[in-house]
C-alpha positions in Angstrom: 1.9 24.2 48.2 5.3 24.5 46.0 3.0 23.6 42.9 -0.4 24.0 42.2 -2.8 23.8 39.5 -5.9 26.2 40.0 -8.9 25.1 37.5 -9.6 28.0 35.1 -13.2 28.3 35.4 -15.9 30.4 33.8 -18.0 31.4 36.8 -16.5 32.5 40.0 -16.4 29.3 42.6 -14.6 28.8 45.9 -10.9 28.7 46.4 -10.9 25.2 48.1 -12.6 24.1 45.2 -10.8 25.7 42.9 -7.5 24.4 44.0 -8.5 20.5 44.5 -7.0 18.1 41.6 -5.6 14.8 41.7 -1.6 14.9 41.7 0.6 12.2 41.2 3.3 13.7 42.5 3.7 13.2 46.9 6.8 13.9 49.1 8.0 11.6 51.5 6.9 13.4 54.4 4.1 11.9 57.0 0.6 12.6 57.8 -0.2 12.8 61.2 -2.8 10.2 62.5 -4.6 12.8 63.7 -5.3 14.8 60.5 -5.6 11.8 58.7 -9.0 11.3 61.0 -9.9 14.9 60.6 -10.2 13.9 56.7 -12.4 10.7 58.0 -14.5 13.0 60.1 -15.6 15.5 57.1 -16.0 12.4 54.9 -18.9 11.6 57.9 -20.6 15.0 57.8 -21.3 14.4 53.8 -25.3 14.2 53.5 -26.4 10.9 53.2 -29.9 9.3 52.3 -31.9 8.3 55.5 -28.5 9.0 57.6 -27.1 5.1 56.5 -24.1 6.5 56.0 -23.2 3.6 54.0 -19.5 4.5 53.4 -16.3 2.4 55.0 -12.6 2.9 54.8 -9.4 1.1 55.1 -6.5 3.2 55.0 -2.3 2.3 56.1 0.4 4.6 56.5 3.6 4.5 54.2 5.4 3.3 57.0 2.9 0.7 58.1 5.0 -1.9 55.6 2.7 -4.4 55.4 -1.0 -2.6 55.9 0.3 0.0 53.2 1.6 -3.0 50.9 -1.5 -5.0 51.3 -3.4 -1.8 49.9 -0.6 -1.0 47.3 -1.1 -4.5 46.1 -4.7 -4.3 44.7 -3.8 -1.0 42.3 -3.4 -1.9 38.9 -0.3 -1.3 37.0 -0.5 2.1 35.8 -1.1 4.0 39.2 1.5 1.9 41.0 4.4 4.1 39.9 3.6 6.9 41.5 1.2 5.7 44.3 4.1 4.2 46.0 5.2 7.5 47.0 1.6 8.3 49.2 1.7 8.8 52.6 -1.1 7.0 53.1 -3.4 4.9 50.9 -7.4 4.7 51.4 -9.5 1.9 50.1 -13.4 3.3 49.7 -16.1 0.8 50.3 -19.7 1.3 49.9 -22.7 -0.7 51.4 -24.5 -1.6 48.6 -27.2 -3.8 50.8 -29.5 -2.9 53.9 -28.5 -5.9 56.7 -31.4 -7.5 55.0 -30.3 -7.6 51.9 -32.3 -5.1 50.1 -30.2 -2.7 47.6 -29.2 0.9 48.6 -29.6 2.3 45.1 -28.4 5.7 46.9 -24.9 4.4 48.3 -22.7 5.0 45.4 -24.1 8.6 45.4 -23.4 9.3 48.7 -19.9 7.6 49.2 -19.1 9.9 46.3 -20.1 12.8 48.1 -18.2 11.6 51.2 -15.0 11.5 49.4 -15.4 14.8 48.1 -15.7 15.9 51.5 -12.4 13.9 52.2 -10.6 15.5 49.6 -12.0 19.3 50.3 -11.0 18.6 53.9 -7.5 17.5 52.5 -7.1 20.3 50.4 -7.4 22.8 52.9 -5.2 21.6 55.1 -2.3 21.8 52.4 -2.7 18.0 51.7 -3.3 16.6 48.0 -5.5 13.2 47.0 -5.9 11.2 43.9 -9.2 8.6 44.2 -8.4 5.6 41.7 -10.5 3.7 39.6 -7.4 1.5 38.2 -7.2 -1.6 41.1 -8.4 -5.3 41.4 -11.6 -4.8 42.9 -12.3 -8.8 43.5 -8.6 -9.0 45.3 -9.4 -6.2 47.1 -12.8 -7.8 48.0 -11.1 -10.5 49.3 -8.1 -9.2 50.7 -9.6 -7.5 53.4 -12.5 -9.9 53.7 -15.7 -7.2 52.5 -18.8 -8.9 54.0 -21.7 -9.2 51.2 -23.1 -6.2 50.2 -20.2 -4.1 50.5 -18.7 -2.9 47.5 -14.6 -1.6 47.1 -15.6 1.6 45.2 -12.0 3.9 44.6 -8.7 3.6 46.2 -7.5 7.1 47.4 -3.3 8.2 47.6 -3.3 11.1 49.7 0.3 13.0 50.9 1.7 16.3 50.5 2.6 17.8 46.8 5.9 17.4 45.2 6.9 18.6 41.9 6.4 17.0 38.6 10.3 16.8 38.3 10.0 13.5 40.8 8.0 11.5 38.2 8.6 9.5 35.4 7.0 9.9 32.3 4.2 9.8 31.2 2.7 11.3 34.7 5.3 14.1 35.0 3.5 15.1 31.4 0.4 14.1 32.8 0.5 16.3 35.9 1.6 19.3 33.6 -1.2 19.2 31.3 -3.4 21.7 32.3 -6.6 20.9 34.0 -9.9 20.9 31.8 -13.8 20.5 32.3 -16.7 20.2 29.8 -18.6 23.2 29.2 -21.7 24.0 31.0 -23.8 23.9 27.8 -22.9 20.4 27.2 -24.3 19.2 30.4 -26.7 22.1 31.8 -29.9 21.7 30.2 -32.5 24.4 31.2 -36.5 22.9 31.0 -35.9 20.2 28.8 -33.2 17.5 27.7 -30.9 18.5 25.0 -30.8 15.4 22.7 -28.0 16.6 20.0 -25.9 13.9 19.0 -22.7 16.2 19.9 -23.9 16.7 23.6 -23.9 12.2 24.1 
């Protein structure tokens, strides 16, 4: 990669790991369809409660106008400006519901473990993601027609890494900034719950 933010960490983890983050920052060139279901195929090997599997994706190209628009369409404001520049875009939804209509309390867990897998996958094949909170869930919900008891969860820009130079501000200061996690101590508790206002 031309730019690259390693996580400073205290313990000794994996590279892949290691090297994962969410830029903002994509060139213009492709994915091929093929490694972009290599990413899909990872995402399915994630463990999953009871094997439901209960993770979905939509995903366009860049230069599938009108699939990649209808996608670009349900991000909110402040992840437009540089998601336009993704080569692809990735709409997460979870099944929430058995057919019967009993809740999966376990889906969100999974699907987020899924998309870790996704992005690991990404990351070591030189390909950068950012999963997005920031979009119109109900538009999205009805956009693409999710039955009941399937949930949009995160939107996910994936492409190849560019430099901060191509952004405006504030996400060329944003993907600057370096990259920082809580410490262990505030959410590692050994035998019992730690309680101290400073650790809620």
């Amino acid at each position: 990669m031309s730019y690259l933010k390693q996580a400073q960490t205290g313990y000794p983890i994996h590279e892949l790991i290691k090297n994962r983050w969410s830029a903002r920052a994509f060139t213009a060139a492709p994915i091929p369809q093929r490694l972009l279901m290599q990413l899909f195929e990872a995402a399915s090997w994630s463990f999953s409660a009871s094997n439901t599997q209960p993770w979905r994706y939509l995903y366009a190209h860049h230069h599938d106008t009108a699939a990649f628009s209808k996608l670009f369409n349900c991000l909110a404001g402040g992840n437009q400006p540089w998601a336009k520049n993704a080569s692809a875009l990735v709409l997460a939804v979870a099944q929430t519901q058995t057919p019967d209509g009993k809740p999966q309390k376990w889906a969100m867990h999974d699907i987020g473990a899924a998309n870790m897998c996704l992005m690991l996958e990404a990351t070591a094949n030189g390909l950068v993601g950012h999963p997005m909170a920031g979009f119109d869930h109900q538009k999205a919900t009805t956009d693409f027609n999710l039955p009941e008891g399937y949930e949009p969860v995160v939107m996910i820009a994936l492409g190849y890494l560019d430099t901060p130079d191509t952004l405006i501000e504030p996400f060329k200061t944003r993907e600057l900034a370096p990259r920082t996690r809580k410490p262990l101590v505030e959410f590692v508790f050994q035998n019992e719950w730690n309680h101290a206002p400073s650790m809620l």
